[in-house]
C-alpha positions in Angstrom: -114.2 132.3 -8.1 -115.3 128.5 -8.1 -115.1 128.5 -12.0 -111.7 129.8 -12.2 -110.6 126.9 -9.4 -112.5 124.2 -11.7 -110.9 125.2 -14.5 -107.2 125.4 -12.8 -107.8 121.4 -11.8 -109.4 120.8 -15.1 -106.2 121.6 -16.7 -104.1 119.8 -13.8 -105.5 116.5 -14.6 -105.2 117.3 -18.2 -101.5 117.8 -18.3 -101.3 114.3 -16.0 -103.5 112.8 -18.2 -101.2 113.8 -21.3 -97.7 112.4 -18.9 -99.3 109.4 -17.8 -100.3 108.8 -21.7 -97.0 108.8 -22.7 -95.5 107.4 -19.6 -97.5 104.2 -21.1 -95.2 103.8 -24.1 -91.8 103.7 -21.5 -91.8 99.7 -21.4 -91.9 99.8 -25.1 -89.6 102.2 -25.6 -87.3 100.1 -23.5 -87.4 97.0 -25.3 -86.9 98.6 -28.8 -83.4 100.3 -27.1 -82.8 96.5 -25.9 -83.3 95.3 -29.2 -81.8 97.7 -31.5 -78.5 97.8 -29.4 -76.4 95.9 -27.2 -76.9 97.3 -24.1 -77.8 94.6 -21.2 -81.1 94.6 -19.6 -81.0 95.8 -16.2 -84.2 92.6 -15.4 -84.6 89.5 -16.9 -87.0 86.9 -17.3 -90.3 86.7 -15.6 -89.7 89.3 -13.0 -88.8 91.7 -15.9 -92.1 91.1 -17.1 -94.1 91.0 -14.3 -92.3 94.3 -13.3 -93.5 96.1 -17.1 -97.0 94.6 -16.3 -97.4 96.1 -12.6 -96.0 99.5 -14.6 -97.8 99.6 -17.4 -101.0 98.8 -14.7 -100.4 101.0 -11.9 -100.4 104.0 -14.7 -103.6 103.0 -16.3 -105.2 103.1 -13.5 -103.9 106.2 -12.5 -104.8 107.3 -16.2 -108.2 105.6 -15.2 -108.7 107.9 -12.1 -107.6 111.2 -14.0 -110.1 110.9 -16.5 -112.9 110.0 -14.1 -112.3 112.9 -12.1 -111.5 115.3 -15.4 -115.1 114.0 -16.6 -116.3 115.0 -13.0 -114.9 118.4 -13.3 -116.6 119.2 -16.3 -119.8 118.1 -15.5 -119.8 120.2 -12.8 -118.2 123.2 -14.7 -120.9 122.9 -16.8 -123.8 123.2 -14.1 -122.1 126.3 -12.7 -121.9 127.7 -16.0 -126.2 126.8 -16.7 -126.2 128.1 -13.5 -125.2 131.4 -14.1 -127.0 131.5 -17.7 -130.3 130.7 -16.1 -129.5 133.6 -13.0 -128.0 135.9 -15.5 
């Protein structure tokens, strides 16, 4: 029962993982559209900057804490599955 749990939030923080990936590549994607065509930015300047920065680092670190925890999720999959070889 615990296993099966695991392995649901295992593959919860796997699909974030995957979106915040290519959330990442948004700001990027924005200033290619800017560049190829002629449609005005919506912010300019230093605040647009500043703004793609605070994105760009407010998914990292939500990147960050998905992969700690998906790392701690299989560590601990893997003891319940020793667990049951060694019981079993």
């Amino acid at each position: 029962m615990e296993l099966i749990e695991i392995e649901e939030r295992i593959d919860d923080f796997e699909q974030s993982l995957i979106l915040s990936s290519i959330a990442l590549f948004f700001p990027g994607i924005y200033d290619f559209l800017i560049k190829s065509s002629n449609i005005p930015q919506l912010v300019t300047g230093t605040l647009g900057n500043v703004l793609a920065i605070i994105y760009v680092l407010l998914f990292f670190i939500f990147w960050s804490v998905s992969m700690y925890n998906l790392i701690k999720l299989n560590r601990k999959k893997q003891k319940i599955l020793e667990t049951n070889d060694r019981s079993g």
